[in-house]
C-alpha positions in Angstrom: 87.0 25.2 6.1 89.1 28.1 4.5 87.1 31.5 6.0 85.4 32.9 3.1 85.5 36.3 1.9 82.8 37.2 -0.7 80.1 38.2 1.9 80.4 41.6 3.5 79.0 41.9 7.1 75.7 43.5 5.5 75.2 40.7 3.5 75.8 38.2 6.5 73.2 40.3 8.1 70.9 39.8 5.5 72.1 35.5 6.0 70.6 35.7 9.1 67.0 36.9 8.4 66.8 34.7 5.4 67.8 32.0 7.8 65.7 33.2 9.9 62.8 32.6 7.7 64.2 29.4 6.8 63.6 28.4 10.3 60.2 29.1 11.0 58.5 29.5 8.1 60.1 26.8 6.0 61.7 23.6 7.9 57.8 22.9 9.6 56.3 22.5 7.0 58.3 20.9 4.6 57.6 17.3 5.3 53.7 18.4 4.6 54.9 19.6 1.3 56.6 16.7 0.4 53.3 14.6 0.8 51.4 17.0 -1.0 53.7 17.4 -3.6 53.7 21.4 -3.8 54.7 24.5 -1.4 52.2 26.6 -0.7 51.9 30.2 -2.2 51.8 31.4 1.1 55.4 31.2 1.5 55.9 32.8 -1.8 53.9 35.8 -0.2 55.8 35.6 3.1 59.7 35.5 1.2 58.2 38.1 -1.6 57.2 40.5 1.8 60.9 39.5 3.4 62.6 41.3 0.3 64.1 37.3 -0.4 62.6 36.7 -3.9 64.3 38.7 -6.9 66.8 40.3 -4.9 68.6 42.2 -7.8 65.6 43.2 -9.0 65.5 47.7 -9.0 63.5 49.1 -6.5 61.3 51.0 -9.7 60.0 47.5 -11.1 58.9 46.5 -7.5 62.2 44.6 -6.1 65.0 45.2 -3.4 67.1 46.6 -5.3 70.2 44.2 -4.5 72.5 41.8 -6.5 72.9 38.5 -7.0 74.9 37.4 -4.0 71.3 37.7 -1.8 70.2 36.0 -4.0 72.9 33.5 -3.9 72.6 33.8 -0.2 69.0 32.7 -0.2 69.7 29.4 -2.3 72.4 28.5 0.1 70.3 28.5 3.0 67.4 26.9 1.6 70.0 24.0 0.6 71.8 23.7 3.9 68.3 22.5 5.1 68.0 20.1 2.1 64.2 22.7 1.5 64.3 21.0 -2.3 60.9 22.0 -3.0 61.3 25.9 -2.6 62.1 26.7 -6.2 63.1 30.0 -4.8 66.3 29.9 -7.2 64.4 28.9 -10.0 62.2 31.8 -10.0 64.7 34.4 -8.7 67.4 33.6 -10.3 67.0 32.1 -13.5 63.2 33.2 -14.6 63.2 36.8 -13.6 66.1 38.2 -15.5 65.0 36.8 -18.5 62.6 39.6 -18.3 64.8 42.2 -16.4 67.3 41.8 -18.8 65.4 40.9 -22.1 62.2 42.1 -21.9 60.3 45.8 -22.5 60.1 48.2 -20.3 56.1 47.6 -20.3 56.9 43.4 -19.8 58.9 44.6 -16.5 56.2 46.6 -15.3 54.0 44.0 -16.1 55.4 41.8 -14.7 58.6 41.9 -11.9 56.6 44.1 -9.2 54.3 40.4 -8.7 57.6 38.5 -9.1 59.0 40.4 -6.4 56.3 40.5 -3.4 55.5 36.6 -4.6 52.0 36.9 -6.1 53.0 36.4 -9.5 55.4 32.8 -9.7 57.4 32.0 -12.8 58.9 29.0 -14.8 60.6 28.2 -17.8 59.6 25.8 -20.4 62.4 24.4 -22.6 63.0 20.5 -22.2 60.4 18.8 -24.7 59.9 15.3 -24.7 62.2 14.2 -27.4 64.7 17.4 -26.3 66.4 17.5 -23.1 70.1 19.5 -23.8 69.3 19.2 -27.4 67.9 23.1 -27.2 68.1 23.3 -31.2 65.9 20.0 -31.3 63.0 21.3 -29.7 59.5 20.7 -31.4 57.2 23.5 -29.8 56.0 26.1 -32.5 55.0 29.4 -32.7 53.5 30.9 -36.2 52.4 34.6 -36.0 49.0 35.5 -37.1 48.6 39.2 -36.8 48.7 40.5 -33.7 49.6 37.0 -31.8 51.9 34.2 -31.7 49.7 30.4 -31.7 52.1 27.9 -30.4 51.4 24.2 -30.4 53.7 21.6 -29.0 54.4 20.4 -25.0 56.8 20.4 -22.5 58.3 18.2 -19.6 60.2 18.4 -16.4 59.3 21.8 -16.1 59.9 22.6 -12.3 57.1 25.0 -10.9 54.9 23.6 -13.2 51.9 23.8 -11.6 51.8 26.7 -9.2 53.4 29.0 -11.7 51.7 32.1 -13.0 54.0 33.1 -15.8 56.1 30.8 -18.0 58.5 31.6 -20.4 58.6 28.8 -23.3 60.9 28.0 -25.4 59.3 27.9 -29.3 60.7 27.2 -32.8 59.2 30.6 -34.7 61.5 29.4 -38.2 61.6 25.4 -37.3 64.3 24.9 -40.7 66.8 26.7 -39.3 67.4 24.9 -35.9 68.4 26.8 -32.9 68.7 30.5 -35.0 64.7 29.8 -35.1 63.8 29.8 -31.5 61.7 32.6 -29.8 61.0 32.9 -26.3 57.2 34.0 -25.6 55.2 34.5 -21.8 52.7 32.5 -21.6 50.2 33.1 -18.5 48.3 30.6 -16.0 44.6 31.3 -18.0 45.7 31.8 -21.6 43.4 29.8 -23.7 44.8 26.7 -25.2 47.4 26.2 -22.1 47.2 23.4 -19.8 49.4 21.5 -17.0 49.6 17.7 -17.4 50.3 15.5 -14.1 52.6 16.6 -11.3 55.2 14.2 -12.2 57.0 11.4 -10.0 60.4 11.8 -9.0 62.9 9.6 -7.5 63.3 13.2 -5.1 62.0 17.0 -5.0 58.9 15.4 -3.8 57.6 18.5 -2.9 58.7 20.5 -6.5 56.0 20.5 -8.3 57.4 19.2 -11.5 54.7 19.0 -14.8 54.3 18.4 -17.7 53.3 21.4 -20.0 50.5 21.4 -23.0 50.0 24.1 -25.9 47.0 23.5 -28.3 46.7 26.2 -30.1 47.4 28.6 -27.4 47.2 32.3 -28.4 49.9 34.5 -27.0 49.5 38.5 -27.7 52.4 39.5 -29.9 54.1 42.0 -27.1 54.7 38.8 -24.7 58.1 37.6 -27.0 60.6 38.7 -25.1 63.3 40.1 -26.9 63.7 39.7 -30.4 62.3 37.2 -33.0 64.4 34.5 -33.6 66.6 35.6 -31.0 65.4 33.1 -28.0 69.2 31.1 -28.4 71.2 33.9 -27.8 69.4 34.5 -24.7 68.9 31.0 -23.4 72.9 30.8 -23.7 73.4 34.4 -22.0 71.8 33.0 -18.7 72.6 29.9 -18.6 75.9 30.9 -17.0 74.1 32.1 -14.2 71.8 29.4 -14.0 74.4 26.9 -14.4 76.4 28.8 -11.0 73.3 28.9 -8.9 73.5 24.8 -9.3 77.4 24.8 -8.3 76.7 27.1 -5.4 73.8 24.8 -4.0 75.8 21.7 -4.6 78.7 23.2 -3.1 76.7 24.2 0.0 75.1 20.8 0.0 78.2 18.9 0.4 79.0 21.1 3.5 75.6 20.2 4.6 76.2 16.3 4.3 79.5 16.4 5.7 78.1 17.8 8.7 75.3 15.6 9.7 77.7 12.7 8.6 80.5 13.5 11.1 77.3 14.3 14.0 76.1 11.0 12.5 79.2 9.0 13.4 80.3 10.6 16.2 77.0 9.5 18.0 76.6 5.7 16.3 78.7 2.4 17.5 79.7 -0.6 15.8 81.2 -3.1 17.4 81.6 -1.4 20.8 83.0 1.8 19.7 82.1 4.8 17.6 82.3 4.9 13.7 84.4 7.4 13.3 86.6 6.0 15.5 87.8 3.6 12.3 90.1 4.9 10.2 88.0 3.8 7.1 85.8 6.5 8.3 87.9 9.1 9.6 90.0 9.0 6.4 87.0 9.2 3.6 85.6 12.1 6.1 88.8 13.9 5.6 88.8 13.4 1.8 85.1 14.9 2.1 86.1 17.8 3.9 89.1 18.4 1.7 86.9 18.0 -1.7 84.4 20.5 0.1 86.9 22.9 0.8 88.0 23.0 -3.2 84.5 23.0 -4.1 84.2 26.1 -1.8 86.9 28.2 -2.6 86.1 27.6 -6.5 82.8 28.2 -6.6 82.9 31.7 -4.8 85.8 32.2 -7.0 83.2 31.8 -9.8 80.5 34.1 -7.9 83.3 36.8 -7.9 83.5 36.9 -11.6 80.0 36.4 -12.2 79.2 39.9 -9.6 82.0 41.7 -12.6 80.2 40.2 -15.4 83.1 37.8 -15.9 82.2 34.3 -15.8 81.8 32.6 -19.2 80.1 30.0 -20.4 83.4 27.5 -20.1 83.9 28.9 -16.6 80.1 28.1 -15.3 80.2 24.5 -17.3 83.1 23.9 -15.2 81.6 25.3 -12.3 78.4 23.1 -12.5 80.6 19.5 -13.7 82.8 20.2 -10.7 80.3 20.8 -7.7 77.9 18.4 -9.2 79.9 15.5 -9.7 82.0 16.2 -6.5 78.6 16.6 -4.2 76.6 13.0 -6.0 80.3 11.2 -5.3 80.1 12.7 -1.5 76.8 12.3 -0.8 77.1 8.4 -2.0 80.5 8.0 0.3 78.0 9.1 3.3 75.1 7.5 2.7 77.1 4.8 2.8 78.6 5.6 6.2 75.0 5.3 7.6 74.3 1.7 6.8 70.6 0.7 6.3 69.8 3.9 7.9 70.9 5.6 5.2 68.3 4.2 2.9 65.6 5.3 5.0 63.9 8.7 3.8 63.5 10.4 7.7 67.1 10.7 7.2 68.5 14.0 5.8 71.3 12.0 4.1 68.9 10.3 2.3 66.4 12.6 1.0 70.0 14.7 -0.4 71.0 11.4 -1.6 67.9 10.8 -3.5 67.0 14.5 -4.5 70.5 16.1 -5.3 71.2 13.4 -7.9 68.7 15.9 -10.7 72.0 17.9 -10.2 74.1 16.5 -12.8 71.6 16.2 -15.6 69.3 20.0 -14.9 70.7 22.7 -16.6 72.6 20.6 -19.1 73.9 17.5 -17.9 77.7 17.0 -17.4 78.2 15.4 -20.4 77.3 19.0 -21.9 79.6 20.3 -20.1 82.5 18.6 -21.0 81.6 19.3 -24.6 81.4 22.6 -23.7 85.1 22.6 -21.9 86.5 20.2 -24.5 85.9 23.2 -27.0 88.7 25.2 -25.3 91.2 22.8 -25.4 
């Protein structure tokens, strides 16, 4: 691999605890998770104490006071040992600045310190039954009386679903005007009228707790909209850049990850009296692995780069996302396959990527989304 550049030596300092952590507190247990279907909040509490959970968060609303490459750091060491159930990311990175960047100063104070130390875990509610990328399509309402918001409608796929203290939902406050009508409003674990439907079945994630989400007349204090009225949109599209990169940067780090056990993999196996990477077949789709890897790499920090100067775009992270994502579900099939029958069974690593990385090209706007969204710059 080409050596890569964006990561100081404090910051590779900082790698190592976080792998650290990884390590022992994470990779035991994780099997266990699976089966029950959830992490526990304990390791929440352990990351939050670490200083790994809302890294770019300022020290004066309870965070580290760091920027998004630890937290980039963090989701690329949870990936390279395939710990899909540690929505880490999800909270960190896409949930949290919602507020940090949107919300009032009281919402922040509210709010991040619990975020932070891992008491307090977020979500984010948008995909509705009958809307998945269709954000303007969504159902949910919210119609002010007084001093509060009362939203009816549900929710699906919504990952942290159950163990989450805080979600931000998605809600149609003007429902004739489409997207220009959305609002986003917290909504917390006891608020009357809010309730978590089954943890859902996936094909992977087994241990994501993934829900579906119910509002019946839930009432929701005026002062929990974050931002403006009508404004939701705007902000949903502002972040998805960076929601959209911290996919590409686990995909990309996932590939990495695969390539590795596949090369230990076929070192070590024989077929027909000699080792599988001894054939050619082998050899050579390894090399177009590690090649594709390499790209994925190189473009993917290039993307962090821009993003730590404010400088990705929207076109730039939909490329971003539709590039690692595709590349890692095409590698991750070409090495599965590598393994034989062992590759379909789940106590290989290979397989529980195989299964669980696939969510990659359809969360956070599938790549069909994305290619409308590049196709607009042509």
């Amino acid at each position: 691999m080409i050596a890569r550049t964006l990561y100081s030596d404090d910051y590779e300092i900082f790698r190592t605890s976080v792998r650290k952590f990884v390590e022992q507190e994470i990779v035991p247990h994780h099997d266990q998770w699976e089966r029950d279907g959830i992490v526990s909040r304990e390791v929440w509490k352990a990351a939050g104490d670490n200083g790994f959970l809302c890294s770019f968060v300022p020290e004066e609303y309870g965070g580290p006071g760091g920027d998004f490459l630890h937290t980039a750091i963090v989701t690329e060491e949870l990936a390279k040992v395939d710990a899909s159930g540690v929505a880490f990311h999800l909270h960190s990175g896409i949930v949290a600045p919602y507020i940090l960047n949107h919300g009032t100063e009281k919402q922040k104070r509210a709010w991040l310190p619990g975020m932070c130390s891992g008491t307090f875990i977020g979500a984010i509610a948008m995909t509705e039954p009958g809307a998945g990328s269709d954000l303007a399509n969504i159902k949910t309402s919210a119609k002010r009386n007084k001093d509060k918001f009362v939203i009816n409608g549900q929710k699906t796929f919504i990952s942290n679903g159950h163990i989450s203290d805080l979600v931000i939902t998605a809600c149609k406050t003007t429902p004739d005007v489409g997207a220009k009508g959305i609002s986003l409003l917290i909504v917390l674990r006891d608020d009357e009228g809010f309730s978590r439907g089954r943890n859902l079945e996936k094909i992977g994630w087994h241990a994501q707790d993934t829900s579906e989400l119910f509002y019946s007349d839930a009432e929701v204090p005026a002062d929990r909209m974050i931002g403006e009225e009508n404004k939701g949109f705007t902000y949903l599209m502002q972040e998805l850049a960076q929601e959209r990169l911290i996919v590409a940067i686990r995909a990309a780090t996932t590939i990495e990850a695969a390539l590795e056990e596949t090369i230990k993999y076929t070192k070590g196996r024989e077929a027909f009296g000699k080792p599988l990477f001894s054939f050619q077949n082998t050899r050579f789709k390894l090399a177009e692995a590690k090649t594709s890897a390499t790209v994925v790499r190189s473009f993917i920090d290039r993307c962090t780069r821009l993003h730590m100067t404010q400088s990705l775009d929207a076109n730039d992270a939909a490329m971003a996302k539709l590039f690692a994502t595709e590349t890692m579900c095409k590698i991750l099939d070409d090495c599965l396959q590598m393994y034989g029958g062992y590759g379909y069974m789940w106590e290989y690593p290979i397989a529980r990527m195989w299964a669980g990385q696939r969510i990659a090209r359809i969360a956070g706007g599938s790549s069909e989304i994305m290619k409308e969204i590049i196709s607009r710059t042509l």
